[in-house]
C-alpha positions as a Markdown table, in Angstrom:
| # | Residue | x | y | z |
|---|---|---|---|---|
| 1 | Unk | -20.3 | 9.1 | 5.6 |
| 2 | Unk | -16.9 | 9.7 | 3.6 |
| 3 | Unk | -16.3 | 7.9 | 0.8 |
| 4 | Unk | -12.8 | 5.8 | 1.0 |
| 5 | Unk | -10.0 | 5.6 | -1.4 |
| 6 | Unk | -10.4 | 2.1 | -3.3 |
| 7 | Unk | -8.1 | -0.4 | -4.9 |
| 8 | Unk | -9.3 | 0.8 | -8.2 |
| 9 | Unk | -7.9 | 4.4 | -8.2 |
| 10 | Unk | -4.0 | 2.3 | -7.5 |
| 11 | Unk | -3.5 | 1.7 | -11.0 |
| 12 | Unk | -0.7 | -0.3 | -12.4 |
| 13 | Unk | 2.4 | 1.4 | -13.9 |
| 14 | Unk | 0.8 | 0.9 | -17.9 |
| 15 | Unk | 3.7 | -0.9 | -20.1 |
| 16 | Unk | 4.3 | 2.0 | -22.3 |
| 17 | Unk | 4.3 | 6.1 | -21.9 |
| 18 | Unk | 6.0 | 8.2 | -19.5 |
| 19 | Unk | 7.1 | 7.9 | -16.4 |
| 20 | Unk | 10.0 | 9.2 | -14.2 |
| 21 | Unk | 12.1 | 7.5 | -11.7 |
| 22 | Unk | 14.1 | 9.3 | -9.5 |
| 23 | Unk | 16.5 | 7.8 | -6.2 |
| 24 | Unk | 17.2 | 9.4 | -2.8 |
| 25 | Unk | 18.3 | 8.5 | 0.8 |
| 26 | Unk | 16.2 | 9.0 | 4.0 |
| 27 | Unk | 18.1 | 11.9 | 5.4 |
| 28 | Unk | 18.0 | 13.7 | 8.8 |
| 29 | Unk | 15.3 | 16.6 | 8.6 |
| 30 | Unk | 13.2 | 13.6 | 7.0 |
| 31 | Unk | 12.3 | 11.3 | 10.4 |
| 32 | Unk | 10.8 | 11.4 | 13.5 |
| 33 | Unk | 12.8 | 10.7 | 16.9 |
| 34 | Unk | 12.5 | 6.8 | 16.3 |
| 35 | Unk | 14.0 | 6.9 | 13.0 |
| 36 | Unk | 10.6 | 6.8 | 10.8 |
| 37 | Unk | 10.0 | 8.6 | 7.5 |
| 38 | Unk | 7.2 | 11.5 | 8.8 |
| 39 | Unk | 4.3 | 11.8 | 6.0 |
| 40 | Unk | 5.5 | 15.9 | 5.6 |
| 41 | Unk | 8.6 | 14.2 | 4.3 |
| 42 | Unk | 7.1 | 11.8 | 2.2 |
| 43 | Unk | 4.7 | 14.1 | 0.7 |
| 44 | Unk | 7.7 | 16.8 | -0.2 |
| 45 | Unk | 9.3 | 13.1 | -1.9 |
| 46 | Unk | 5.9 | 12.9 | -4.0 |
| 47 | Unk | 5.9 | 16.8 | -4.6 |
| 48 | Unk | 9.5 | 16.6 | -5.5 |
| 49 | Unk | 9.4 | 14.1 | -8.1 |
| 50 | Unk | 5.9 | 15.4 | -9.3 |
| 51 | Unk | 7.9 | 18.8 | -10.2 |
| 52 | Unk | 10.7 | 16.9 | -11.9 |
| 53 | Unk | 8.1 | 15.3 | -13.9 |
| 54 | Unk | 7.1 | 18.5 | -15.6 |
| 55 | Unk | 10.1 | 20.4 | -15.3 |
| 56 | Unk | 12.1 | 17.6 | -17.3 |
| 57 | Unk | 8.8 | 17.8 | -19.8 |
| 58 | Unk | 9.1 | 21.6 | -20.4 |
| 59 | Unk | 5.6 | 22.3 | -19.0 |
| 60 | Unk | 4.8 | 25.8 | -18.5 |
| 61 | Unk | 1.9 | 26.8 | -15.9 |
| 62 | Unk | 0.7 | 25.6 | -12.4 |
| 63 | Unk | -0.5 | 23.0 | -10.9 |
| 64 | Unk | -3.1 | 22.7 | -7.5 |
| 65 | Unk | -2.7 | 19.6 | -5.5 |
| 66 | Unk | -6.6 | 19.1 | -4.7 |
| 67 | Unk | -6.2 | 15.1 | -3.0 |
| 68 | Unk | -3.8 | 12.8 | -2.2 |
| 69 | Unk | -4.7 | 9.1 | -1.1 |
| 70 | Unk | -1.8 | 6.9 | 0.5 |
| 71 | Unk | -1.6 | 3.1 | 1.1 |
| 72 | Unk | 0.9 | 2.5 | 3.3 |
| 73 | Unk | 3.4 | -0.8 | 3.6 |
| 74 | Unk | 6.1 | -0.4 | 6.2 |
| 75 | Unk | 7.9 | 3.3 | 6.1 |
| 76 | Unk | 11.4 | 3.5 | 5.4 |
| 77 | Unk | 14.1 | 5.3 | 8.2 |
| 78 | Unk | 16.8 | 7.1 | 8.5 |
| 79 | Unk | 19.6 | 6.7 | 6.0 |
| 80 | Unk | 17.2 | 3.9 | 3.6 |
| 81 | Unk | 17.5 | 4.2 | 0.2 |
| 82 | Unk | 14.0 | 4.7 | -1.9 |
| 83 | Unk | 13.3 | 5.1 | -5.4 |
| 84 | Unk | 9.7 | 6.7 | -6.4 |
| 85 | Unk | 8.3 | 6.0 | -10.2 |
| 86 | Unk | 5.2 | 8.6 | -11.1 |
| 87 | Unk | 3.4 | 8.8 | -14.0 |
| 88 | Unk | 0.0 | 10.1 | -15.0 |
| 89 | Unk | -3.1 | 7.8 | -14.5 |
| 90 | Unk | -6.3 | 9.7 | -15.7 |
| 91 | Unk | -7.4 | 13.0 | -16.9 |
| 92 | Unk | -10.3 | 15.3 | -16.2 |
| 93 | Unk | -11.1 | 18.3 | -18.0 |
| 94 | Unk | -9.4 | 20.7 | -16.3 |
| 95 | Unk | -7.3 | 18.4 | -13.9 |
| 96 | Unk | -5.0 | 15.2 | -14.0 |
| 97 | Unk | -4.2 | 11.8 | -11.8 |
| 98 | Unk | -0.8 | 11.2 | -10.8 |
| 99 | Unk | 0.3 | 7.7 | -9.4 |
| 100 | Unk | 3.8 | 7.2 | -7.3 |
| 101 | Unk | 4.9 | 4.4 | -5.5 |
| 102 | Unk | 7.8 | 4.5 | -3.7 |
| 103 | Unk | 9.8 | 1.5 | -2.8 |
| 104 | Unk | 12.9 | 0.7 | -0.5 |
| 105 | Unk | 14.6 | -3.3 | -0.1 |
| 106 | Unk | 12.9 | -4.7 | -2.8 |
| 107 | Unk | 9.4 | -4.1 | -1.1 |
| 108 | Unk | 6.8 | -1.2 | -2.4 |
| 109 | Unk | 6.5 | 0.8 | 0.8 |
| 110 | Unk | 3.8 | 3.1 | -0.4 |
| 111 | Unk | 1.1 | 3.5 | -3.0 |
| 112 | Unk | 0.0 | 7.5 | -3.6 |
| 113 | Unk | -2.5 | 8.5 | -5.8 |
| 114 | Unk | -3.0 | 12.4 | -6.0 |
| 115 | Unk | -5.3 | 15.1 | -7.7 |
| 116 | Unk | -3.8 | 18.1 | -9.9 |
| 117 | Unk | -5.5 | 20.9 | -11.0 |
| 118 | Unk | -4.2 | 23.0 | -13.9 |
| 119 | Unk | -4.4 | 26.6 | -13.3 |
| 120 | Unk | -3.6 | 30.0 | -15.4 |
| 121 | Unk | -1.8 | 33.0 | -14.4 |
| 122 | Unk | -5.3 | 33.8 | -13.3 |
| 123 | Unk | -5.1 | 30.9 | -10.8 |
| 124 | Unk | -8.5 | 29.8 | -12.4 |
| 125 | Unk | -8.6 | 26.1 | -13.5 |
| 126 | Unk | -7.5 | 26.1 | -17.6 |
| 127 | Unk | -8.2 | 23.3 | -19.5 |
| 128 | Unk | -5.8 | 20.2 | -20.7 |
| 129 | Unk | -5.0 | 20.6 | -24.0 |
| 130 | Unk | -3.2 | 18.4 | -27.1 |
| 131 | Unk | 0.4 | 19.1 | -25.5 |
| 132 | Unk | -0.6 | 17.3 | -22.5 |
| 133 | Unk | -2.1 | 14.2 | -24.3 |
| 134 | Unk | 0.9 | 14.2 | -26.9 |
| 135 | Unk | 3.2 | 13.5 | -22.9 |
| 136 | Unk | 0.7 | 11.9 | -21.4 |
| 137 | Unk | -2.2 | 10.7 | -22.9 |
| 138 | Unk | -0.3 | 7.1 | -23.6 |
| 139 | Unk | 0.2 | 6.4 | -19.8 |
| 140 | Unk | -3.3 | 7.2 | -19.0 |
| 141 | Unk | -4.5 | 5.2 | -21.4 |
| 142 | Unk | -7.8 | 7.1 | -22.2 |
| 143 | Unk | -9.1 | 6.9 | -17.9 |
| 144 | Unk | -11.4 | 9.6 | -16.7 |
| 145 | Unk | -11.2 | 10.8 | -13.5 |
| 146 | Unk | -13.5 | 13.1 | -11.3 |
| 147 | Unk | -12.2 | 15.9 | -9.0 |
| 148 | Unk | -15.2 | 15.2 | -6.5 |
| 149 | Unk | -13.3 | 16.0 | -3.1 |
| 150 | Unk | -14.8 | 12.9 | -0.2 |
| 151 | Unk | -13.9 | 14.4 | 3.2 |
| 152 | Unk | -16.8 | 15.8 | 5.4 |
| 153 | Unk | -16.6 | 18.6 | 7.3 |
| 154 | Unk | -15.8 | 18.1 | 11.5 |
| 155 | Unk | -18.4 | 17.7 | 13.8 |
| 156 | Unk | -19.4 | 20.6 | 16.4 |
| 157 | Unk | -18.1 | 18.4 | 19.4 |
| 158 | Unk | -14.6 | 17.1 | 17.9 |
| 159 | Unk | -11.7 | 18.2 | 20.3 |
| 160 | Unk | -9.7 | 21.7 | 18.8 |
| 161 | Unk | -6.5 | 23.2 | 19.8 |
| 162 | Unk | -4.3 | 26.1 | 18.4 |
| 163 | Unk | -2.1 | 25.2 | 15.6 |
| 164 | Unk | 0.7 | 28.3 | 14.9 |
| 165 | Unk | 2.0 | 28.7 | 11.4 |
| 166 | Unk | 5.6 | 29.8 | 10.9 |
| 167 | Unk | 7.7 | 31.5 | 8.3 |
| 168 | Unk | 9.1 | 28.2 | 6.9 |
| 169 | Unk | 6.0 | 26.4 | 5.8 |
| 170 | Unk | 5.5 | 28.9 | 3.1 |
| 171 | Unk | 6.3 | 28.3 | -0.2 |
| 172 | Unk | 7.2 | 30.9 | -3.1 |
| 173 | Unk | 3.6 | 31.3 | -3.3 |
| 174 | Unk | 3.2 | 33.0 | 0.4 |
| 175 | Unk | 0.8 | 29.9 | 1.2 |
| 176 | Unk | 1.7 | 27.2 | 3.4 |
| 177 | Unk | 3.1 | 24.8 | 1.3 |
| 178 | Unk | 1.1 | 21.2 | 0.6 |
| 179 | Unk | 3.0 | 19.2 | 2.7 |
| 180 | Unk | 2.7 | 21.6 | 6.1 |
| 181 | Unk | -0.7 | 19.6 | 5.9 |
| 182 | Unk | 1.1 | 16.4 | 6.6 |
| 183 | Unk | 3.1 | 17.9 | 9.7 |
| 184 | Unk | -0.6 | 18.6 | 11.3 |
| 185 | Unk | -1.2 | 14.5 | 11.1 |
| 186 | Unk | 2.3 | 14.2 | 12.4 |
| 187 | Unk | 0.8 | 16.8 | 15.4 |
| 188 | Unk | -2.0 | 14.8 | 16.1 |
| 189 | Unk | 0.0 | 11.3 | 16.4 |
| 190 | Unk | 2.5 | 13.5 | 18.9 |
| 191 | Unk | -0.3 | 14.8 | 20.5 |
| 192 | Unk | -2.5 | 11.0 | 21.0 |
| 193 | Unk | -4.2 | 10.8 | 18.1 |
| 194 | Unk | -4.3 | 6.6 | 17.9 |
| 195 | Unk | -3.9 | 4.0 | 15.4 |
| 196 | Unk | -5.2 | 0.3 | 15.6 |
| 197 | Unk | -2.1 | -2.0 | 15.3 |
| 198 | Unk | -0.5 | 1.1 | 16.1 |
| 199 | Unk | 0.9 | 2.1 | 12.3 |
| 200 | Unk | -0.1 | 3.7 | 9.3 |
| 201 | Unk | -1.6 | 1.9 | 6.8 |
| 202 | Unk | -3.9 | 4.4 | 5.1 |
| 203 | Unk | -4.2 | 7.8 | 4.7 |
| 204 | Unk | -6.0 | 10.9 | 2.3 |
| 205 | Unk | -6.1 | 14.4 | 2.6 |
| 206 | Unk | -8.1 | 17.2 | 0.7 |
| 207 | Unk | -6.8 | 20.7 | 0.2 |
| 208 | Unk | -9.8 | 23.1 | 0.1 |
| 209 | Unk | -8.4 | 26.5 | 0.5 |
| 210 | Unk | -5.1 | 27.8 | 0.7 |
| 211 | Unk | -3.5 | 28.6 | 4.4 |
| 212 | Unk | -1.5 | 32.0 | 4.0 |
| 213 | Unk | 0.4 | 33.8 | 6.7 |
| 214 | Unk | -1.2 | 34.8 | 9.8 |
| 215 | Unk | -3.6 | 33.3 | 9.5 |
| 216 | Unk | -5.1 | 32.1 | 13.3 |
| 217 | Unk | -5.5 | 28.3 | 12.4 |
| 218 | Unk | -7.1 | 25.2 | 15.0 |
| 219 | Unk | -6.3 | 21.3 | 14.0 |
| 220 | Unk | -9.8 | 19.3 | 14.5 |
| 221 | Unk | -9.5 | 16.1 | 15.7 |
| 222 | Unk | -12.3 | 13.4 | 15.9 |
| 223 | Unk | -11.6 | 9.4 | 16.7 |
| 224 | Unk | -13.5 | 7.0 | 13.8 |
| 225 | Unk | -13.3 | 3.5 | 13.9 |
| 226 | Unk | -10.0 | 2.5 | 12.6 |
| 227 | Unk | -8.3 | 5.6 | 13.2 |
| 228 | Unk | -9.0 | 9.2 | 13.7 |
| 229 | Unk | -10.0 | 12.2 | 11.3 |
| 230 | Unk | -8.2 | 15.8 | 11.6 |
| 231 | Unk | -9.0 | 19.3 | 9.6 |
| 232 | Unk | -7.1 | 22.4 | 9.8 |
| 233 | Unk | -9.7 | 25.3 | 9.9 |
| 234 | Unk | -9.0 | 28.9 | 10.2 |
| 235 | Unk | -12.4 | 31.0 | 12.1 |
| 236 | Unk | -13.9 | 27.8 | 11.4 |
| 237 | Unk | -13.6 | 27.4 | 8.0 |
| 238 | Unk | -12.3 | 23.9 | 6.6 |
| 239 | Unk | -8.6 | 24.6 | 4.3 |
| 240 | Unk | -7.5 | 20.9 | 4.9 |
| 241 | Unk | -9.3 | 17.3 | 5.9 |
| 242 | Unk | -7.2 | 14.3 | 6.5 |
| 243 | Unk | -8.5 | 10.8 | 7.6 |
| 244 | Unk | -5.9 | 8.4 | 8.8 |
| 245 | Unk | -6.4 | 4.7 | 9.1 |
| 246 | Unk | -4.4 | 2.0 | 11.6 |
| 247 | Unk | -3.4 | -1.5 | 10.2 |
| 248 | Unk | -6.1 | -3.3 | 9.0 |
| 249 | Unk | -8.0 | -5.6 | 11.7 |
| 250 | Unk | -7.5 | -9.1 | 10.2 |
């Protein structure tokens, strides 16, 4: 079975270190046709601030987003006001946790936990070294993390349809950028995919492998218990896995 995001990996904003806070308004491109913030928006929101984060620090190099776990309060829509706070919650080795949360009216709307791996010009995982620690070794507060990804691969039954990749989701790498993987979820919800209680209220996704141009990609889907799992494979091979999860059954 997959293993499930836990309380425990939701840290607490730590009292002292660095963390950025940035502001900005629910705009057009950003909802679906009721009004609701989609999860491709909100993940370019945690990728945005993510990037201010170590632009503002100076940081040279790349990051890969490897995970990204959400727990999800109600959504803002169009026009709403949110303000995001990040800051780094563990280190690996070779990788780093970053927490967001993201609030609107007073209320934390969601929690997001995600995985970064630190790559060379190689694209080969380098290791964190003393300039990281000297930004943001107070804020993680000594807390390891693993990079074990959870998500298992779909089953040979699970129902498959053609999913077509256009010019604008890719990034200034040539590969479709990490929050295309969201607009699949969105897909699947268009296309039936169903939620008990009928919202979000958790969600994680794994990136395995990068999706580049042309390539001829499928979106798995396959009902669980509370929700439904998807994967975007291309001739079968698993690039992303996403679980989603309805309201909790009280």
């Amino acid at each position: 079975m997959d293993a499930q995001a836990t309380t425990a990996e939701f840290v607490a904003c730590p009292p002292e270190g660095r963390r950025v806070t940035r502001s900005r308004r629910v705009r057009l491109g950003d909802v679906t046709p009721t009004g609701r913030l989609r999860l491709d928006a909100l993940a370019r929101y945690l990728q945005d601030i993510a990037a201010d984060d170590v632009d503002d620090a100076g940081i040279t190099g790349a990051w890969v987003l490897r995970r990204v776990a959400l727990q999800v309060g109600r959504l803002p829509h169009f026009r709403d006001d949110v303000e995001l706070v990040t800051f780094c919650s563990g280190t690996g080795g070779r990788w780093a946790e970053r927490r967001t949360t993201m609030s609107f009216e007073n209320e934390v709307s969601v929690e997001s936990v995600a995985l970064w791996v630190y790559v060379d010009e190689q694209g080969r995982p380098a290791p964190l070294e003393g300039w990281f620690f000297d930004l943001y070794g107070t804020a993680a507060n000594d807390r390891r993390v693993g990079q074990r990804l959870r998500l298992t691969a779909p089953p040979g039954d699970a129902a498959r349809r053609p999913w077509v990749v256009r010019q604008t989701d890719l990034d200034v790498l040539g590969h479709v950028n990490n929050a295309i993987a969201w607009a699949a979820v969105e897909d699947e919800l268009a296309h039936g995919a169903s939620l008990p209680g009928g919202r979000i209220a958790a969600a994680e996704l794994e990136y395995r492998a990068a999706i580049d141009a042309g390539d001829a990609c499928e979106i798995v889907r396959q009902p669980i218990d509370d929700g439904f799992a998807c994967w975007v494979t291309v001739d079968g091979d698993v690039r992303v896995s996403a679980r989603i999860r309805g309201a909790e059954r009280r």
